[in-house]
C-alpha positions as a Markdown table, in Angstrom:
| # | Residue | x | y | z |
|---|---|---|---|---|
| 1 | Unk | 64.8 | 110.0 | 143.7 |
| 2 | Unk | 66.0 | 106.4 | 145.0 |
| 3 | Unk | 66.6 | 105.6 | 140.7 |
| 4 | Unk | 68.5 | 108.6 | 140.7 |
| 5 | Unk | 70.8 | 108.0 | 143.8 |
| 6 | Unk | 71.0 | 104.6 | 142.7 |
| 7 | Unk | 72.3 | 105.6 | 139.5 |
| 8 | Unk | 74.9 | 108.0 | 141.2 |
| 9 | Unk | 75.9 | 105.4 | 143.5 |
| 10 | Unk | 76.6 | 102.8 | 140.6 |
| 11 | Unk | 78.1 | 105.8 | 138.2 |
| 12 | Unk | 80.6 | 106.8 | 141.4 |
| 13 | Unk | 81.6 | 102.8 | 141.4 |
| 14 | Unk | 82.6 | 102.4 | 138.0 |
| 15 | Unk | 86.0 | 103.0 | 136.8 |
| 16 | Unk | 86.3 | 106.4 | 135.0 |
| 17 | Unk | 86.6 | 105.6 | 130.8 |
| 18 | Unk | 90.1 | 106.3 | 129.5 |
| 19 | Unk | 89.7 | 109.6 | 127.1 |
| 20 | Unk | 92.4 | 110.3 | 124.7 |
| 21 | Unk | 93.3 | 113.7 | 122.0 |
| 22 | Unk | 92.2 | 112.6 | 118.7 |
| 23 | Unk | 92.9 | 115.6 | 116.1 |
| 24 | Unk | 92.8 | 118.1 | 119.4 |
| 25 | Unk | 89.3 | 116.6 | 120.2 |
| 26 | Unk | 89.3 | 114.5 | 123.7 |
| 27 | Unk | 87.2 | 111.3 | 122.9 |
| 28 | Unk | 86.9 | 108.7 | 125.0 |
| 29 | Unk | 88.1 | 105.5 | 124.2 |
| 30 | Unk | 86.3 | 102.4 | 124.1 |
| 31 | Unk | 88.7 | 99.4 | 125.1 |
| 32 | Unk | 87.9 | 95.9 | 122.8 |
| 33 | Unk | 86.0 | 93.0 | 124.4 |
| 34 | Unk | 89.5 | 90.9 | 124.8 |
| 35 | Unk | 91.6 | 94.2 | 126.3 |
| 36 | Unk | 89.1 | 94.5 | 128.8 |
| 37 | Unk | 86.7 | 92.2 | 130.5 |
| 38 | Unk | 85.2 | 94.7 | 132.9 |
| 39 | Unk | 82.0 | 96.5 | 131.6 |
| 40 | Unk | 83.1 | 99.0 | 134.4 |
| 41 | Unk | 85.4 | 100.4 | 132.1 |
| 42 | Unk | 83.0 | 101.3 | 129.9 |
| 43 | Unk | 81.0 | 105.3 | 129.6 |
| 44 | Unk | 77.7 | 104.5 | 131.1 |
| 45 | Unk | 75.9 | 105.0 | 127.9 |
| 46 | Unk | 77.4 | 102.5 | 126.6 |
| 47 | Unk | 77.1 | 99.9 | 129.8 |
| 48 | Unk | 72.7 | 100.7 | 129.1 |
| 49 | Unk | 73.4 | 99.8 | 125.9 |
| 50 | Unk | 74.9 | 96.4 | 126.3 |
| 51 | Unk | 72.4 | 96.3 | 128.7 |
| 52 | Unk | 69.4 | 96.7 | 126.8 |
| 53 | Unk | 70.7 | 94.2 | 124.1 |
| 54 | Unk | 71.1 | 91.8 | 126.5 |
| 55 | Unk | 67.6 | 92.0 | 127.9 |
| 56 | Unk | 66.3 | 91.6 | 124.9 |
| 57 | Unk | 64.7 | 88.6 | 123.4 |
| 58 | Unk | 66.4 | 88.4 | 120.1 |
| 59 | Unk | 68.4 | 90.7 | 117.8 |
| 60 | Unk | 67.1 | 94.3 | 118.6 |
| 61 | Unk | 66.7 | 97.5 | 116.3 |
| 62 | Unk | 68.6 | 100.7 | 117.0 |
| 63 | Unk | 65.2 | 102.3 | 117.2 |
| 64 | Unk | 64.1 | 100.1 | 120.1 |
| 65 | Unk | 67.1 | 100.7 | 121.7 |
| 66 | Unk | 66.5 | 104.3 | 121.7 |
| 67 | Unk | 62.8 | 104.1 | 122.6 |
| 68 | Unk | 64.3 | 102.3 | 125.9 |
| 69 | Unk | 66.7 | 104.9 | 126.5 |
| 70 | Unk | 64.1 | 107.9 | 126.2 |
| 71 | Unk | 65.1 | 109.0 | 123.1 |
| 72 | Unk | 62.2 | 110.1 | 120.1 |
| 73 | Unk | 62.8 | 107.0 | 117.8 |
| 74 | Unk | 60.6 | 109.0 | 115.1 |
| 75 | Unk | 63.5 | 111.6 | 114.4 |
| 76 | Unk | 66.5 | 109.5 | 112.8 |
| 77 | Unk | 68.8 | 112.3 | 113.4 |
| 78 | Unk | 68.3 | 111.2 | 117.2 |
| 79 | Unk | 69.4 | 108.0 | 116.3 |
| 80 | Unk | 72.7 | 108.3 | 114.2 |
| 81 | Unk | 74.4 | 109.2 | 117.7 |
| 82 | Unk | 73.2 | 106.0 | 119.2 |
| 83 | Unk | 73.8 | 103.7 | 115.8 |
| 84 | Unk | 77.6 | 104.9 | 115.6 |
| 85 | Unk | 77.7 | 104.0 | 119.9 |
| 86 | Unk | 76.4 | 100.4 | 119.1 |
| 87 | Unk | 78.2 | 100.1 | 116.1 |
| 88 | Unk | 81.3 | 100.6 | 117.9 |
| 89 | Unk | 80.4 | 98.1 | 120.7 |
| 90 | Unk | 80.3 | 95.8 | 117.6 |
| 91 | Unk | 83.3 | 96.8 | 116.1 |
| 92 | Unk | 84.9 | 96.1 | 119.5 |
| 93 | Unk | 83.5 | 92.3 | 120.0 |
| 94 | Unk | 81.2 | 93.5 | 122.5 |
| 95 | Unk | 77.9 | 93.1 | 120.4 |
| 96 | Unk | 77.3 | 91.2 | 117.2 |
| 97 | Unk | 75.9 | 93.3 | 114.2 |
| 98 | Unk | 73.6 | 91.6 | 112.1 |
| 99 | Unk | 73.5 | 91.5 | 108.4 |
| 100 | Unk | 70.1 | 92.6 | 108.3 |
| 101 | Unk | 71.8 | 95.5 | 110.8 |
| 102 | Unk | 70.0 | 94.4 | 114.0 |
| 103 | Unk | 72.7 | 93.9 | 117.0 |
| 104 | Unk | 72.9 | 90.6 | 119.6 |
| 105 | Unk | 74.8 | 90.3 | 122.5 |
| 106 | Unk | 78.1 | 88.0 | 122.7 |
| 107 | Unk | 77.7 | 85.0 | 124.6 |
């Protein structure tokens, strides 16, 4: 229960992400690394993310990613959610993407 609250109470701090209408779909929008220092302004999928990758000791799999956050790493359907949300922390200059397709963080 004290994870939980704790959770809350850091969720409730953040800045809310910006969400935009993309061919009538609202879809949040994921500022780049230079338009916004802040990782508050980030979902907070995406903040565990960034912070997994950090933690880690080198470049990191999308699969260990996901086995960190919970989700069945065997099922790569489970996955492709996930690989597009760290591929777009990439795209952004948040993350580096390695050839091999293993992800770092920035300095």
């Amino acid at each position: 229960m004290n994870r939980l609250a704790e959770q809350v109470q850091a969720d409730a701090g953040a800045v809310a992400p910006v969400s935009a209408k993309v061919a009538g779909r609202a879809v949040l929008l994921i500022p780049h690394r230079s338009d916004a220092a802040d990782e508050g302004a980030l979902p907070g999928d995406y903040r565990k993310i960034l912070a997994i990758v950090r933690e880690a000791d080198g470049p990191v799999q999308v699969r260990a990613v996901g086995g960190r956050l919970g989700l069945d790493a065997s099922v790569r359907g489970k996955l492709e959610p996930l690989r597009a949300k760290t591929t777009k922390l990439a795209d952004r200059g948040r993350l580096h993407k390695r050839g091999d397709g293993r992800f770092t963080a920035r300095p």
